[in-house]
C-alpha positions in Angstrom: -53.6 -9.3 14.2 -51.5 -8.4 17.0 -49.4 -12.0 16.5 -48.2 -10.5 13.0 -47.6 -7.1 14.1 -45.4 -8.8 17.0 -43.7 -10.9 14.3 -42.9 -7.5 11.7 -42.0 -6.0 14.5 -39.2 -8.8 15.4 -38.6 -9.2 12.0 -37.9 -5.1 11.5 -35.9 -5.0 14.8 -33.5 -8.0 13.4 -32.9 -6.1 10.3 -32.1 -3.2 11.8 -30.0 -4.5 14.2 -27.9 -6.6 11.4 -27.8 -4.1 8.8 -26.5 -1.3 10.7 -23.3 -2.9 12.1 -20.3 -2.0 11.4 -17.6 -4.5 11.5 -14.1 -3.4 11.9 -11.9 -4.9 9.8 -8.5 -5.1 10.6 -7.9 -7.8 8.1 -8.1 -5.0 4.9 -5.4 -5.1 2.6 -3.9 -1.6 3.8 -3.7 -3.1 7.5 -2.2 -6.1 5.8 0.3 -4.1 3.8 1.3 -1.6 6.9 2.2 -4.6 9.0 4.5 -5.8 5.8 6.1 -3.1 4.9 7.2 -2.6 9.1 8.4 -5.8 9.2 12.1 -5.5 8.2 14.8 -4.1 5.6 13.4 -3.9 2.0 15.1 -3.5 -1.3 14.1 -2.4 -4.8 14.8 -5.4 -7.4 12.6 -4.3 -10.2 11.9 -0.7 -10.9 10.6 -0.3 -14.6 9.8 3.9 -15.4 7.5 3.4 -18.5 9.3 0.9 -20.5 13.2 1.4 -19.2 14.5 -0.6 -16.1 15.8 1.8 -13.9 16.4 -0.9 -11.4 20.2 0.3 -11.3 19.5 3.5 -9.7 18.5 1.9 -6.5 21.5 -0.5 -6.6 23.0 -0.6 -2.4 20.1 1.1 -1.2 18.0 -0.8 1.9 14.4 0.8 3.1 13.1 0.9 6.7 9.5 1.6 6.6 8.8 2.9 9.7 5.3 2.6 12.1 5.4 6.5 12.0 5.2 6.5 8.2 8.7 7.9 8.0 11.0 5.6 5.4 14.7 5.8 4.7 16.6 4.5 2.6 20.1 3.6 3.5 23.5 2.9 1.5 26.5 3.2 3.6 26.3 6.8 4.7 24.0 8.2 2.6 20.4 8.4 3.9 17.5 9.3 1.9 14.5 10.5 3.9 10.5 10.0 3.0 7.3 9.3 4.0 4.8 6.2 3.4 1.0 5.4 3.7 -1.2 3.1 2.9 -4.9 3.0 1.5 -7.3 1.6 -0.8 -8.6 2.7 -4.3 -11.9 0.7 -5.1 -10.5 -2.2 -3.4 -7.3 -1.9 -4.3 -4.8 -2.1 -1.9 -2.2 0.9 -2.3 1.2 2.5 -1.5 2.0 6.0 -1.8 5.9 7.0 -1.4 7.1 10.5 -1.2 11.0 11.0 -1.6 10.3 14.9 -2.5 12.7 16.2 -5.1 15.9 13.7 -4.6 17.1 12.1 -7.9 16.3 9.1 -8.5 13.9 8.9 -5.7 11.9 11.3 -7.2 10.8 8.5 -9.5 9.2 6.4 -6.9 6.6 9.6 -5.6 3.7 7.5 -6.8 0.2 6.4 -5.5 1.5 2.7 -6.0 -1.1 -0.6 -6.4 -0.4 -3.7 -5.1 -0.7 -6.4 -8.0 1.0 -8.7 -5.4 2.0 -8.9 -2.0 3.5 -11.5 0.9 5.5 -11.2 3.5 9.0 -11.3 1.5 7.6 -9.8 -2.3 5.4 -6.5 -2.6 4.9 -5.8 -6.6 3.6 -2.3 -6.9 1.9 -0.5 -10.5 1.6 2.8 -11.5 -0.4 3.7 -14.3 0.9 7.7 -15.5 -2.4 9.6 -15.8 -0.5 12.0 -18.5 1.5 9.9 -20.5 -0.5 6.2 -20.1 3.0 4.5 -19.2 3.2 1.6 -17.1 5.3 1.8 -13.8 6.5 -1.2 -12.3 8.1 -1.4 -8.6 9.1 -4.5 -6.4 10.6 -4.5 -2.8 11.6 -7.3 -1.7 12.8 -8.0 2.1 16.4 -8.4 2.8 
């Protein structure tokens, strides 16, 4: 008897032990997609606002993404200012932009999902909770 109460108790004390772990995972696709974005000069080639490219608007313009979640985006001496941050919705690696009220850069003030990401292409979607229309964004690195 006290050989199988040793045994459940070894048994209980591994379970435990390997069920209440935590790992840390740096590898998660927000990590992943800060260390991206931080890497270099960006620029919009696709933007699609619910059916109408809009890719135009954004003609000139390079984004730094910045490690303090500050971006800007550049074209000769105009600078637009915003901020950036990462995080997951059920799984799902996001980007959310914030340009504030700035025409066009309004536009991009989304909670963005990655459908697609390496380390020169980030393809972005934005499903509109009010209308149903699809958003499409791509950065791709300079």
């Amino acid at each position: 008897m006290k050989i199988i109460l040793s045994c459940l108790s070894i048994i209980l004390i591994l379970v435990v032990t390997t069920t209440s772990c935590k790992k840390d995972n740096d590898n998660s696709p927000s990590n992943n997609l800060n260390s991206t974005m931080v890497s270099g000069s960006w620029r919009i080639t696709y933007f699609n606002d619910s059916g109408n490219d809009e890719t135009s608007h954004f003609t000139g313009y390079s984004f730094q993404f910045n490690s303090n979640n500050s971006v800007v985006a550049v074209n000769g001496s105009s600078n637009i200012n915003g901020t950036w941050s990462t995080g997951n919705d059920n799984s799902t690696s996001k980007l959310v932009l914030s340009f504030g009220n700035t025409p066009p850069f309004d536009d991009l003030n989304e909670d963005w999902h990655v459908t697609m990401q390496n380390s020169t292409l980030i393809k972005l979607q934005h499903v509109s909770g009010g209308n149903g229309g699809t958003d499409l964004l791509y950065f791709e690195k300079i």
